[in-house]
N, C-alpha and C positions, 0 to 999 in steps of 0.2 A: 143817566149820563153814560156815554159809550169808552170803550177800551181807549182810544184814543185819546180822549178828554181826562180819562183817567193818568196817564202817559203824561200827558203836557204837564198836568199837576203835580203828581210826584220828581220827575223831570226837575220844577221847579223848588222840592222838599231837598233834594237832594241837593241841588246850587247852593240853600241855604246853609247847608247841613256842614260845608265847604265852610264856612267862614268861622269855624270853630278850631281848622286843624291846628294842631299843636299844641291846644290849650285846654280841652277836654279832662286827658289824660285824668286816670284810669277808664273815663268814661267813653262813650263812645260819639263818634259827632253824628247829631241827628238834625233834620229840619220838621219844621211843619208849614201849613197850608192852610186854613180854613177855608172852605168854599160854598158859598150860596147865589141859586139861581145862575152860577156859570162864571160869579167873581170874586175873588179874593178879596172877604173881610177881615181874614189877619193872621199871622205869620209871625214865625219865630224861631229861633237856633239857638242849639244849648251851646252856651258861651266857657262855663269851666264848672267843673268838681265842685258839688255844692250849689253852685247858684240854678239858676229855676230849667226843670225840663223845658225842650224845644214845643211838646202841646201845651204847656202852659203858659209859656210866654205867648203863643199867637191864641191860646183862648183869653189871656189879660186884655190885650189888642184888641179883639172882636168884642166884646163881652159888656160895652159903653151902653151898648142896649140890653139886656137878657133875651128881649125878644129875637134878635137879630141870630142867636144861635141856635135858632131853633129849626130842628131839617137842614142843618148844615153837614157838607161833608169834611171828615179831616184826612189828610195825606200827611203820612208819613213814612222816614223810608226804615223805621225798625218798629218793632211790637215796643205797645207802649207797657211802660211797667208797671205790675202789679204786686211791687214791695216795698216795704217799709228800707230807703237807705239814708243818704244824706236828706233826702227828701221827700213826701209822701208818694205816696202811688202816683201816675196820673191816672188810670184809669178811672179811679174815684170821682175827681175833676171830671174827665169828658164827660161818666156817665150822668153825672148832675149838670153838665153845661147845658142841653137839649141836643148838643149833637145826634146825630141820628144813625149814621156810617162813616168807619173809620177804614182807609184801606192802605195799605200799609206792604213795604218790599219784600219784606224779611222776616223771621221771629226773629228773638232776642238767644245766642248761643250761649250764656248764661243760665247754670242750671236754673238756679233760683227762678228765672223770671219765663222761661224757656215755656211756649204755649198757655202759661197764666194770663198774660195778659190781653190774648186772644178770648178765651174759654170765660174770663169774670165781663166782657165786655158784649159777649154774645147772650150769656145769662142774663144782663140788662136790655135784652132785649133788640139792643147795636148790631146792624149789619157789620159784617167785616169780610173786609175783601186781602186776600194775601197772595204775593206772587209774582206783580207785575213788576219788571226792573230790577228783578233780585239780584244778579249779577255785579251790576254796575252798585247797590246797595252793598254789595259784598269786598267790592275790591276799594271802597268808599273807606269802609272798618275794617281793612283786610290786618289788622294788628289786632283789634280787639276780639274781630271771631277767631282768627289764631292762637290769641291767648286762652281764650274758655274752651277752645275744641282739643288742642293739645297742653292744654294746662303751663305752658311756657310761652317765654315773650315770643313774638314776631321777630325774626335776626334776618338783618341785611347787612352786604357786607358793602366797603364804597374804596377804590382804590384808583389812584393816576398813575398811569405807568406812561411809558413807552412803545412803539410796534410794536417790540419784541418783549413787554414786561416787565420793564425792569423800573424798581421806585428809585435808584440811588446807582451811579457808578460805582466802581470800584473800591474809590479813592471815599464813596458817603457824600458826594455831592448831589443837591436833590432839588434844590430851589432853583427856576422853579421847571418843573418838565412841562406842567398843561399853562394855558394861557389867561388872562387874569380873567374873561368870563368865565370860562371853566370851574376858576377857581372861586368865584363868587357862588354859580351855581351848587357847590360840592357845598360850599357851607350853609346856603337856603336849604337842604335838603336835612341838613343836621333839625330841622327847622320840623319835623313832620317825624320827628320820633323822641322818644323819652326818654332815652340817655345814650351815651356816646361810649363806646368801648375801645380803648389801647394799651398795649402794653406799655411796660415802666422803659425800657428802653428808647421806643418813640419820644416819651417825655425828657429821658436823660437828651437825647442827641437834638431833639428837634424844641423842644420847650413852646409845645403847640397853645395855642389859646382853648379849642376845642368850644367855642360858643358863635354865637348869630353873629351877633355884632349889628343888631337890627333893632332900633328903638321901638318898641311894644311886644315886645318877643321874648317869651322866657326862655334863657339856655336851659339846654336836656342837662341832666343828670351827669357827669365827669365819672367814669369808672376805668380803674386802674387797674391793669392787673398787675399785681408786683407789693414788693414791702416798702412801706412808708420810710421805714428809714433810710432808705437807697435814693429817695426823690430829694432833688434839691432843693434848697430851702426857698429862692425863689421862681420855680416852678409855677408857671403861670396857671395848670390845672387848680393851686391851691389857693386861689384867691380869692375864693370866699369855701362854705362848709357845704353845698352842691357838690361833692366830689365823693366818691368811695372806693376805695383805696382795699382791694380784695387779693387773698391768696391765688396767684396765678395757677396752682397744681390740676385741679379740678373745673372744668368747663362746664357740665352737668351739677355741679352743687351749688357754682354761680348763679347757673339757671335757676335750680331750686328757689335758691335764696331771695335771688328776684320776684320770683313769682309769688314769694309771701310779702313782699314790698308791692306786690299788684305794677309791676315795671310790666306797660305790656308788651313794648318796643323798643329793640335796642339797634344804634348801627355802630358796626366794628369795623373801626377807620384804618389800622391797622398797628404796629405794623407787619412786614412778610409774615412773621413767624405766628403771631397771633391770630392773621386772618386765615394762615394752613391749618392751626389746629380746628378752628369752626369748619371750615374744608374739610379737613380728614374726617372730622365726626360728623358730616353730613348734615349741621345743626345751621342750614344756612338755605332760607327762604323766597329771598331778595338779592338780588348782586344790581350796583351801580360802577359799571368799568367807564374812565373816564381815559381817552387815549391821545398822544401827541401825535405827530408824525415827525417820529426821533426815532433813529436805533443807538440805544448806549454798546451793547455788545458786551462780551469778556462774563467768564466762569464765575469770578468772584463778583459781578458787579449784582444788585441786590433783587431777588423778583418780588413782582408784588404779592402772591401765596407761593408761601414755604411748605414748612411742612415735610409728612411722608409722599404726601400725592400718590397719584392714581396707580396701579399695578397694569394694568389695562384700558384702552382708550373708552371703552365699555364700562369702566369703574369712574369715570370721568363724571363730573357734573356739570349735566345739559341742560341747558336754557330754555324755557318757554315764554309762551308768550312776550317776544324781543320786542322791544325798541328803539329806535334810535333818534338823538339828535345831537344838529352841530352849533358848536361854540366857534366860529370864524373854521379853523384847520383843525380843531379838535373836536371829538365824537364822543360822547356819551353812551354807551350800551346799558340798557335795562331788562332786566329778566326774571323771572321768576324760576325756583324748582320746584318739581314737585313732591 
């Protein structure tokens, strides 16, 4: 089968791999493909933490005959795993299915599994082809190879401002600046990360919901910074035990702490002052700027990063790979640092 054929298929691991987002967590979303003779016998996408890998659900699919899996290829867009966690290996599985070549986007950024399950699969004798679509496989899990390569979550920040920046006049008036797609969109996005991060203040003045509000959708994680006994009692963050409630002092020991809770994703919604210190400490990977065409204007009125900010326009932090899109008169800016 040519480079091409191979393209199309993974292509299609990778759509699958898509219908996992949000709900993976700690895991990473993965699809699979099985292919014989040029067609798809069967297919599968890991659905959550725990329940069955993406090659094992499309080798259950295929598998009505044994014979049928025999000389088949599988696409997938991460190295399949070769340890023992919530679930067995798959390698194990393929190499007893008959599969014959597995080819695959990625390895797995995880030490543990990191070129194992390339190296036990080629030992079985399995072609393995790695490489094609790594990119697009990459920016797929760009939360989970962020978390195993720098051992901390993936931090995105997400703010609506004004032209000019600003969340809140003077006076703390704030509702609402962007327009109600905008604002629909901003909480879909809440939708594709693992917990949501704002200071205790946000919660005193705005008493945000901070979840989906989308039937089949688990809301992320509610993280506080600030002390519990400053929140009020009916503070909508606290309505159910999804919430953690953390000393604001230390931004680096949050992190820590998360990363032994395996949090691989967080986005810090704000507000000003919260989203400057991840600003100032440069712990900031992702930005989603969402903009009206309003100027509030005035010294005191509130920007969206506080903070100490930049010393120099060169100490700034610059956006890559941008994108944009629009909500009717409102703009969405996306970017990435590096």
């Amino acid at each position: 089968m040519d480079k091409n054929a191979h393209i199309y298929f993974l292509k299609q691991a990778l759509s699958l791999a898509k219908k996992g987002l949000g709900s993976t967590f700690p895991n990473p979303m993965v699809g699979a493909i099985i292919v014989k003779n040029g067609k798809v016998i069967g297919r599968g996408y890991h659905k959550k933490a725990g329940l069955a890998h993406a090659e094992i659900e499309a080798i259950s699919l295929a598998k009505s005959d044994l014979a049928r899996l025999e000389g088949t290829t599988l696409y997938v867009n991460l190295e399949p795993c070769a340890n023992f966690g919530k679930t067995p290996p798959c390698v194990e599985t393929i190499i007893k299915s008959g599969i014959r070549k597995v080819v695959f986007s990625t390895l797995d950024p995880n030490a543990i599994n990191h070129g194992q399950g390339k190296l036990v699969l080629e030992k079985a004798g399995i072609e393995v082809s790695v490489g094609l679509l790594e990119n697009e496989a990459l920016k797929l899990n760009e939360a989970f190879f962020t978390f195993h390569q720098k051992k901390r979550p993936f931090i995105a920040i997400k703010f609506a401002a004004s032209l000019d920046g600003k969340i809140a006049t003077y006076t703390g008036d704030s509702k609402w600046i962007t327009n109600e797609k905008a604002r629909a969109a901003a909480r879909n996005i809440r939708s594709e990360y693992q917990a949501v991060v704002v200071g205790i203040n946000t919660v005193i003045k705005d008493n945000p919901h901070l979840g989906i509000r989308q039937n089949g959708k688990q809301d992320p994680l509610r993280i506080i910074l600030g002390y519990k006994e400053k929140l009020p009692a009916n503070s909508q963050v606290l309505r159910d035990k999804n919430v953690l409630i953390v000393n604001p002092k230390n931004i680096k020991a949050l992190l820590s702490l998360l990363t032994e809770k395996e949090i691989i994703s967080i986005l810090v919604e704000g507000g000003g002052e919260t989203i400057g210190r991840f600003v100032d400490e440069k712990l900031v990977d992702k930005v989603y700027a969402f903009h009206a065409p309003l100027i509030i204007g005035g010294e005191k009125a509130i920007s969206a990063v506080r903070g100490i900010g930049a010393k120099t326009l060169k100490d700034g932090l610059k956006l890559t790979n941008v994108t944009f899109r629009k909500f009717d008169d409102n703009i969405l800016t996306t970017g990435y640092l590096l």
